[in-house]
C-alpha positions as CSV (number, residue, x, y, z in Angstrom):
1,X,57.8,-18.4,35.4
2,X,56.1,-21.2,37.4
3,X,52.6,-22.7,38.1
4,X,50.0,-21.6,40.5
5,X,49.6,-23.4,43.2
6,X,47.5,-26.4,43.5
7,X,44.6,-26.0,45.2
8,X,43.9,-27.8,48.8
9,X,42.5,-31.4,48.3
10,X,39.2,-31.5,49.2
11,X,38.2,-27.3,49.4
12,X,36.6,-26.2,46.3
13,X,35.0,-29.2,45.2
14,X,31.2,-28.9,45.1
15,X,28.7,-30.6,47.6
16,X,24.9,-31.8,47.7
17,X,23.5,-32.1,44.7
18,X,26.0,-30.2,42.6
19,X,28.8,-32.9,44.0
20,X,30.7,-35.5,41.0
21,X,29.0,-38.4,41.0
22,X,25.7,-37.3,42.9
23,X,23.2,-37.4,39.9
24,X,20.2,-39.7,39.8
25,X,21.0,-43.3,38.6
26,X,16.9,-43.9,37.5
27,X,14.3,-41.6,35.8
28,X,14.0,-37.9,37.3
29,X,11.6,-37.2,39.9
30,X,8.0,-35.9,39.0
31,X,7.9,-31.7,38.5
32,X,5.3,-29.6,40.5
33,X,3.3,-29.7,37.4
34,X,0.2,-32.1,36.3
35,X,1.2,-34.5,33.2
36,X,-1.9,-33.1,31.4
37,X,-5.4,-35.1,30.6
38,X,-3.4,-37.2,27.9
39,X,-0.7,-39.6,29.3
40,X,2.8,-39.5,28.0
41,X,3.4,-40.6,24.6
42,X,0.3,-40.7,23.4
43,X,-1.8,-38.0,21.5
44,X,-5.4,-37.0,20.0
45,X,-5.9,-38.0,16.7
46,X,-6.0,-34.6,14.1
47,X,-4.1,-33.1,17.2
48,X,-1.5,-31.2,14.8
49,X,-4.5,-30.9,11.7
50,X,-6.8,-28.6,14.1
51,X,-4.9,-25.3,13.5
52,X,-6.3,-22.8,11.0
53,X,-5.3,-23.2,7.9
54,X,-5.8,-19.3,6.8
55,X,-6.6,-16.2,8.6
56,X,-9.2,-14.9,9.4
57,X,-10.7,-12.4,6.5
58,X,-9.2,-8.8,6.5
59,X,-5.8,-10.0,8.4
60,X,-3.0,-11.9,7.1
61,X,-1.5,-15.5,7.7
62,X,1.7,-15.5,9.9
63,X,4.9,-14.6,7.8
64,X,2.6,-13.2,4.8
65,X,2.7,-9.4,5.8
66,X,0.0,-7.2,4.4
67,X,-2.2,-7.5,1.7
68,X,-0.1,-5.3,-1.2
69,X,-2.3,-2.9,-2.6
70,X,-2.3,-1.5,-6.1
71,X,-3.0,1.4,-7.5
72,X,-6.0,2.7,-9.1
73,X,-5.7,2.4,-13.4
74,X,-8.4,4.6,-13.9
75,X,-7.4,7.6,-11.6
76,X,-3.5,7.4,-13.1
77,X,-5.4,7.3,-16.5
78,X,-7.7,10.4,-15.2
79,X,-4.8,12.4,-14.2
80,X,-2.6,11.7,-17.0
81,X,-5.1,12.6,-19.6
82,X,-5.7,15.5,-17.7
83,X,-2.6,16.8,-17.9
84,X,-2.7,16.6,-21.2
85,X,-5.9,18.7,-21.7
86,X,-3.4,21.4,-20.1
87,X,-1.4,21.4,-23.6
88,X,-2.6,24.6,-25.9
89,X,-3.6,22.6,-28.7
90,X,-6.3,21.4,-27.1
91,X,-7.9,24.6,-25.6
92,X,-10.2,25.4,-28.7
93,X,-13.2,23.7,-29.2
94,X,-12.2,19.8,-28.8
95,X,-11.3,19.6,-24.9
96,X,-10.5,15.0,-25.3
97,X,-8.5,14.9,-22.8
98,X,-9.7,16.7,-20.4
99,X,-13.1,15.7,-20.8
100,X,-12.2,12.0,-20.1
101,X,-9.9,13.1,-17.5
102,X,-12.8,13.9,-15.9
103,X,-14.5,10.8,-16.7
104,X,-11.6,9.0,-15.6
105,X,-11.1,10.6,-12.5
106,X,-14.7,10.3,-11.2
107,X,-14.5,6.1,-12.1
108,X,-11.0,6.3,-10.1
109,X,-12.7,8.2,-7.2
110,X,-15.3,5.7,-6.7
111,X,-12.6,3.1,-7.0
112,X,-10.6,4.2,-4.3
113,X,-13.4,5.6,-1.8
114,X,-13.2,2.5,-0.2
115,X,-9.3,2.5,1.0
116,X,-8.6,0.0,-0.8
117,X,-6.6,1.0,-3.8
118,X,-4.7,3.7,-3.6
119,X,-4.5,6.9,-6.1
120,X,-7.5,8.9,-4.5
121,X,-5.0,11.8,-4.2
122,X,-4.5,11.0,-8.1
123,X,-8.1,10.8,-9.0
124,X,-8.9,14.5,-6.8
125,X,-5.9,16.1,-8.8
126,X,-7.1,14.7,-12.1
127,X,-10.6,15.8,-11.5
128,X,-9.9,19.2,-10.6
129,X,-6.8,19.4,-13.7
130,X,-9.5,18.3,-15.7
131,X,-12.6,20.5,-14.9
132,X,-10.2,23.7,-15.3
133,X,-8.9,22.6,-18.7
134,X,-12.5,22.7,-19.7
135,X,-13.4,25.8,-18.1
136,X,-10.6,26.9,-19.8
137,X,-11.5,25.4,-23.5
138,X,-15.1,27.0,-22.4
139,X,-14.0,30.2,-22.0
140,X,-11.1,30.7,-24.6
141,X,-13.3,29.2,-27.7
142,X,-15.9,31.7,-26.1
143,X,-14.0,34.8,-26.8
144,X,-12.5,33.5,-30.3
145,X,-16.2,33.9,-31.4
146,X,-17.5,37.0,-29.4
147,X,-14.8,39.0,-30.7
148,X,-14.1,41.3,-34.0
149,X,-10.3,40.6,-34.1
150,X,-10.5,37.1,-34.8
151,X,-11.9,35.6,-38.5
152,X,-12.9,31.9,-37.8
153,X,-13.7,29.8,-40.9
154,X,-14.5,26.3,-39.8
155,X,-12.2,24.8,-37.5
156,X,-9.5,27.2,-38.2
157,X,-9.3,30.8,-36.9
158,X,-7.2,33.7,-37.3
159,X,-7.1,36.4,-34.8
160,X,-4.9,40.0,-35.2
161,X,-5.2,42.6,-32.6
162,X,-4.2,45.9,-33.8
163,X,-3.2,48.3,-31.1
164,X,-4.1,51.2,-33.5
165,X,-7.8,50.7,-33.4
């Protein structure tokens, strides 16, 4: 195995300005471009300080992202309580739950109407959980007292439907 040959003296080296030994021995000639209104070296005073220091409102600072947003308490609170309002035990004559589920919901609503909190879809769901546990309280504590089958005394009732009557 041997070498490549060398190459002729004198035929690949570079000329004009690319050439060894052909760069500028003093400063670089002026660019094309104006030097600006301040000479070189020297700068305003409260040059670097005139930048914003925050955002403006409703957008965020470079490298802080977007505002986080946070859910609404009282349209989780609506809902949840509305959901318990669903549970039997509460379908006769004290509807809590579902009654401040309703509350809840309709504080939560106005709370999020504006965009900015989030749980609207919460507070609708709550709301409408809610009003049906109370129509449903309503209508069920209705018929416990309009009909013969059940004997209420107090807060306690006791209904027995016969098929032989």
């Amino acid at each position: 195995m041997s070498l490549p040959p060398a190459p002729p003296p004198g035929g690949d080296e570079p000329t004009g300005p690319y050439a060894p030994g052909s760069a500028p021995s003093g400063p670089y000639p002026a660019g094309p471009y104006p030097s600006g209104p301040y000479p070189a070296g020297s700068y305003p005073a409260g040059s670097f300080s005139t930048m914003p220091s925050a955002a403006p409102p409703g957008y965020a600072a470079y490298g802080e992202g977007p505002p986080a947003t946070t859910y609404s308490g009282m349209a989780i609170a609506g809902f949840v309580l509305a959901l318990v309002g669903i549970l039997p035990c509460f379908w006769v004559w004290f509807q809590v739950p579902g009654l401040l589920g309703v509350i809840f919901s309709l504080i939560g609503l106005g709370a999020t109407k504006e965009r900015m909190r989030k749980g609207h879809g919460l507070a609708v769901a709550g709301l409408v959980i809610g009003i049906v546990s109370l129509v449903i309280t309503v209508a069920f504590t209705a018929f416990i007292y309009s009909t013969d089958d059940c004997d209420t005394s107090g807060l306690t009732f006791d209904c027995s439907f016969d098929s032989n009557n």
